[in-house]
N, C-alpha and C positions, 0 to 999 in steps of 0.2 A: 630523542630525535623528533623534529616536529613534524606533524602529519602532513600530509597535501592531497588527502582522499578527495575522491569527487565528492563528499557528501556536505559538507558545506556549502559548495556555494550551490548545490543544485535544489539543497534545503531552500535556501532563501528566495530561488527563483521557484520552484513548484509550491513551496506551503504557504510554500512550496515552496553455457554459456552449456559417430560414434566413439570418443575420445574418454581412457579410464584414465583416471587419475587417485593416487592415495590422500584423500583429504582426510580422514578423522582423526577427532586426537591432536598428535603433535606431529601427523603428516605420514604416520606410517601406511603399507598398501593394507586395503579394506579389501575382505575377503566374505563376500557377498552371502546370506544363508540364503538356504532351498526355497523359502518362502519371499522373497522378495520377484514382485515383479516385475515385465519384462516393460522396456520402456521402449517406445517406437517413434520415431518422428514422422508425421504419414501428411502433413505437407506445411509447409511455410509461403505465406505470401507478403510481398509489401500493401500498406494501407496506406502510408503518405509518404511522396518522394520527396526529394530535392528538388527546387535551390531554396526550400521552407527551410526553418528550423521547425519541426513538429516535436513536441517533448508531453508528457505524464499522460501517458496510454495507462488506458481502462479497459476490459473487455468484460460482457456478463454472457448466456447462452438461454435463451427462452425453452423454458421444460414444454411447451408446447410442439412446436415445430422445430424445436434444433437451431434456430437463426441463431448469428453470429452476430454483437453489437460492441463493436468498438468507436469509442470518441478517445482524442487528444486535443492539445493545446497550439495554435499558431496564430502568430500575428496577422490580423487587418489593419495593416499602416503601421502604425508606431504600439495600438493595441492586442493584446491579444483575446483570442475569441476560443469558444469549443467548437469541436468539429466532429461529426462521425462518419461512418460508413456501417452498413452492414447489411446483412440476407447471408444465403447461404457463403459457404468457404468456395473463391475461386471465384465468384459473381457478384463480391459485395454492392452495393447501391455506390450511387456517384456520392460524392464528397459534401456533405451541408453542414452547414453553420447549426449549431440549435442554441444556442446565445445568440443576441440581439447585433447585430454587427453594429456598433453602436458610438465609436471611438473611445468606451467607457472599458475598461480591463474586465477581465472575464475569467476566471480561472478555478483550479484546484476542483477538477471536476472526480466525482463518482456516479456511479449507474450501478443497477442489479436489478435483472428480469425476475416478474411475480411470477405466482404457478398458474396464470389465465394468461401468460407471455405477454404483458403490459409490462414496460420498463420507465424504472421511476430513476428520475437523473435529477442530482444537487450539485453547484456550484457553489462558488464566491465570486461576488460581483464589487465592484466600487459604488459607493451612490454618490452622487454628483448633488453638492458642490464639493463635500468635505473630502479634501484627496486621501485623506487615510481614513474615511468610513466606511470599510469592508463587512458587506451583509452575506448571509446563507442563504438558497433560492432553492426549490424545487419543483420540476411540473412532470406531470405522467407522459409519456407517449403508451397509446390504444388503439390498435387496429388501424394503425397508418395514420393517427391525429394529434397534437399535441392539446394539454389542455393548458390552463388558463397555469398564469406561473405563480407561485407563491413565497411569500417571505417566511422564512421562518424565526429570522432572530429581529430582535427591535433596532430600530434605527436610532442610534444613539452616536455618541462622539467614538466607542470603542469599538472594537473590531472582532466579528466572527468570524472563525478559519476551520478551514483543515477539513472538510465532510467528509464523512465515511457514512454508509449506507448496508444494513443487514435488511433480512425478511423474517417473520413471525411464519412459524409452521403454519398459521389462519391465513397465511397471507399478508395481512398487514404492515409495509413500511416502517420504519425508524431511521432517522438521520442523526449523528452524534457530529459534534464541533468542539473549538475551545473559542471561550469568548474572555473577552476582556472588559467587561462589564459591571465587576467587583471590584473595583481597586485594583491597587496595585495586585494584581497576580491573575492567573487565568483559572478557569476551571471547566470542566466538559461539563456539554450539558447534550441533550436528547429531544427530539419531538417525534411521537409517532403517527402516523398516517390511521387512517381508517379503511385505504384501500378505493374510497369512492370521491377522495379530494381534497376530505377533510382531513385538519393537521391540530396533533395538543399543543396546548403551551408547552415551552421548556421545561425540563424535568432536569435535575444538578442530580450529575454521574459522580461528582467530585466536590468535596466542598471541606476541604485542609489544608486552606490557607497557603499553598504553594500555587508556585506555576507548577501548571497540569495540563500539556498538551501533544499535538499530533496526537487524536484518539485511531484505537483501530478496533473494532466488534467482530465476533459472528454470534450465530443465535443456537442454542440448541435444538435439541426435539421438545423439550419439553418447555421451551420457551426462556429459558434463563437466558439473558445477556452478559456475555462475556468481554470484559474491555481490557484492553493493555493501553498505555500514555508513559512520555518520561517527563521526571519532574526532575527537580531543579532547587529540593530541600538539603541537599550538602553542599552547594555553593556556598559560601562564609554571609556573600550580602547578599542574598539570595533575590530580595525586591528591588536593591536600587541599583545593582549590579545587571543590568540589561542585557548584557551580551554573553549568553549562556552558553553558549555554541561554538565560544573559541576554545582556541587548544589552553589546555592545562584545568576546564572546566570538571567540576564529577556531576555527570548527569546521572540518571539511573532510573530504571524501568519500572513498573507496578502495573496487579493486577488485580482488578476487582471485579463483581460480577451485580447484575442488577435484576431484580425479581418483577419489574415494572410498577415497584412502589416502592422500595426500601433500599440504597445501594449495600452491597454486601462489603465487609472487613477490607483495609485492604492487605497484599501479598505485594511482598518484595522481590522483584526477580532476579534486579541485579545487585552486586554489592563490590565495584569495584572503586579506586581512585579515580578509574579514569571516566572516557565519554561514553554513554551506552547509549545508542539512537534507535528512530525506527523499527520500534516493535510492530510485528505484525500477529494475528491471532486465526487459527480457525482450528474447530471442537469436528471432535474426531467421533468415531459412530457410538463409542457409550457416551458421550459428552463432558469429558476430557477436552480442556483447552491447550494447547500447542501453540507454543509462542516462541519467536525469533527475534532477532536483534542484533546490531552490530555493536561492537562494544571495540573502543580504544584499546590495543595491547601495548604493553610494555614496547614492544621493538619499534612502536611507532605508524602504523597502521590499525587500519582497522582489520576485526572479524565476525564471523557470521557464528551465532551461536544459536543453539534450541535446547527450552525446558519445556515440560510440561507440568501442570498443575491437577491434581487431583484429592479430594474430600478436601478441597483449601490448602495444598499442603504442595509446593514446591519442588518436582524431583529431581535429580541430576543435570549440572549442566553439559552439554555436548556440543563441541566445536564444527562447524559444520562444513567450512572452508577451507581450506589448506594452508599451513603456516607459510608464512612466505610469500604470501598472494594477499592483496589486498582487498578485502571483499565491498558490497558496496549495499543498498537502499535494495532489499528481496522481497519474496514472496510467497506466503505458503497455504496450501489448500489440502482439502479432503477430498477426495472419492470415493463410497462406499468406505469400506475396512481400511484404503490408503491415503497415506498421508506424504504428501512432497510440497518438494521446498525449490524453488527456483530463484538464484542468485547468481551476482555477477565477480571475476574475480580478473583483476588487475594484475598483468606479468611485472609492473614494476609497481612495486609494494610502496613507494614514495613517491611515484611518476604524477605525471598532471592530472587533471583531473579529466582529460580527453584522452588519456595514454591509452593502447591497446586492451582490450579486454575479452572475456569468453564470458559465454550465459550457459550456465549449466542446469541441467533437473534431477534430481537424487530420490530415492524416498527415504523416509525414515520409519520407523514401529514404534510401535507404543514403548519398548521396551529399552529407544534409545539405538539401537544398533542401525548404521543406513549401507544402502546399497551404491555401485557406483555410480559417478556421475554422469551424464549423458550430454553430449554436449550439444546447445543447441544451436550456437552462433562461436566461431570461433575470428572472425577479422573484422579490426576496427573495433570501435568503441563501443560496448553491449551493455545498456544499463538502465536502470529504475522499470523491471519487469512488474507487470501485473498477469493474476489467474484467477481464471473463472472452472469448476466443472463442468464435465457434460455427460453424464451420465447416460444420453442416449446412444454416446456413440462408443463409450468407455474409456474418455478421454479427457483431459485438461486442455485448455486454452493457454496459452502464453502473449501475450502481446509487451514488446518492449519497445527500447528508444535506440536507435544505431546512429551513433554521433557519428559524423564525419570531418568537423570543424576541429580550427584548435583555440577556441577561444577557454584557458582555465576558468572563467565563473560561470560559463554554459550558457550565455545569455544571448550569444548568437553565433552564427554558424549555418553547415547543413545536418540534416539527419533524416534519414527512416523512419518510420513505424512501420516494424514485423510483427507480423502474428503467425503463429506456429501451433498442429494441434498435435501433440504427445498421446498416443497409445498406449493402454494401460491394462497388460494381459497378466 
């Protein structure tokens, strides 16, 4: 059966759900242990309304003051720009630009607040003249200022994508991309901040001769960098074969970890025929990495799976979405000793890729076993969620995309940006 998930074409455009349900497994009812905690939704507000299409929300939460900082993506004319809002929940700031309004594309943004509540935000921008020379950008905001913007990858004919953004226990920044700047193939590279402006040269996360891309990091306590990426080494023609992403492809996930000199071995997560996408990662409080993905099933859909890795070592896979449901592009985070997962699950497992959908938040334990799902958005179209902690309040951030449109490649339309803060007792 061939798929019709939203997750293709929303790939190509961004790189770019109190409701129990029995998802684990092969869908039987989860029967919650004593230690799992209590999940609360203590309020949800809109950040962008219609008649925008607003899509790939971000949110971080400054250990400072609790602020709230959400940016996403919406067109100025025929381009699109980043946009944020934020302060406190219930009061955010009016609506700004922080790309260039420029008529030059603006996209695929990340952010993540330091521990002096400075938030450091990277893009991908076009450089004019060359239409497909896609560069990586990042500037601080500090005490209500922006600073000066910087490049991070070289200006060349090839294209850097995909940013993601962790923090060093010291504070110091890192931004990870994949670039196309070896030949034929991609590979993740890194540059880390000093925290006062300055940025390294790129540091090669990856360097195996495959495509290696959409990176995702967190960092631990002790400073290890942990990356998940899908590559595109069982493809038959793996370099001249371009179109990795359509159905009948075997993608498949990997994890490695970076010492900030030497990348570590790597770890295979997935090992299927079919498509495995969008790994997401975040190290849990012994620093244990916890990584998700959706992976193509046999019935034609996709699903939402979680492993974890530890001493290098692979453990169990665990399904995380309900058979029968077609799950989509998640998200998963730590607080303290907790770990959850926020993803979206489509009632018709074959439907468009604007069909109906729910946003759900679950936890999981170290151990594999999860709790029920809590629903957080159950009408209309719920998808490509992002989360931030907040530790001051004992709570997680949610902010996602609420389609309203029916256009199947998601390229225009209306939608929301919801942000939602989940209680965590």
């Amino acid at each position: 059966m061939k798929a019709t998930a939203a997750l293709i074409p929303a790939y190509l455009l961004l790189a770019g759900l109190i409701t129990h349900l029995g998802c684990s497994g092969g869908g039987s009812p989860v029967i919650p242990a004593s230690d799992f905690a209590t999940l609360t939704i203590r309020s949800t507000e809109t950040v962008a309304s219609p008649p925008d299409y607003s899509y790939d929300p971000k949110v971080t939460v400054s250990p400072v003051d609790d602020s709230v900082f959400c940016c996403y993506v919406r067109k100025v004319g025929e381009k699109p720009e980043v946009f944020w809002r934020h302060g406190q929940p219930g009061t955010l700031s009016v609506e700004e630009a922080i790309t260039d309004v420029d008529d030059i594309r603006s996209f695929n943004p990340a952010l993540m607040a330091g521990p002096e509540g400075e938030v450091y935000f990277a893009w991908q921008n076009r450089i004019p003249p060359a239409k497909d020379d896609k560069e990586i950008f990042v500037r601080t905001w500090s005490n209500g200022a922006w600073s000066a913007v910087t490049q991070l990858t070289i200006t060349d004919i090839y294209t850097g994508w995909d940013p993601d953004i962790a923090i060093y226990p010291d504070g110091r920044p890192v931004v990870c991309w994949f670039d196309h700047m070896f030949g034929i193939k991609h590979e993740i590279l890194c540059s880390v901040g000093d925290g006062n402006g300055a940025w390294s040269s790129f540091n090669r996360l990856t360097n195996d001769d495959h495509w290696q891309y959409y990176p995702r990091m967190d960092i631990d306590s002790n400073g290890m960098l942990h990356l998940v990426y899908f590559d595109t080494r069982w493809i038959p023609d793996e370099k001249y074969d371009l179109d990795h992403l359509r159905d009948g492809t075997n993608v498949e996930i990997y994890y490695r970890n970076w010492d900030g000199t030497t990348p570590g071995p790597e770890t295979r997560i997935t090992n299927t025929q079919f498509r495995s996408l969008y790994p997401h990662v975040a190290v849990d409080s012994v620093d244990d990495p916890h990584i998700i993905w959706v992976d193509e099933t046999e019935m034609g859909y996709y699903r939402l799976y979680h492993r974890s890795v530890s001493g290098g070592m692979a453990g169990p896979v665990t399904s995380v979405s309900a058979a029968g449901r077609r799950a989509d592009q998640s998200d998963i985070c730590v607080l303290g000793d907790r770990i959850l997962i926020v993803y979206p699950e489509f009632d018709d497992p074959v439907g468009p890729a604007y069909g109906d959908s729910s946003l759900y938040v679950r936890e999981i334990l170290r151990d594999g076993r999860m709790g029920d799902p809590v629903a957080l958005a159950t009408s209309g179209a719920n998808m490509h969620p992002w989360t931030a902690a907040d530790p001051g309040r004992n709570s997680i951030w949610v902010t996602w995309t609420e389609y309203i449109g029916d256009d199947e490649s998601l390229v225009t339309g209306e939608s929301r940006i919801r942000l939602s803060r989940i209680e965590i007792d």
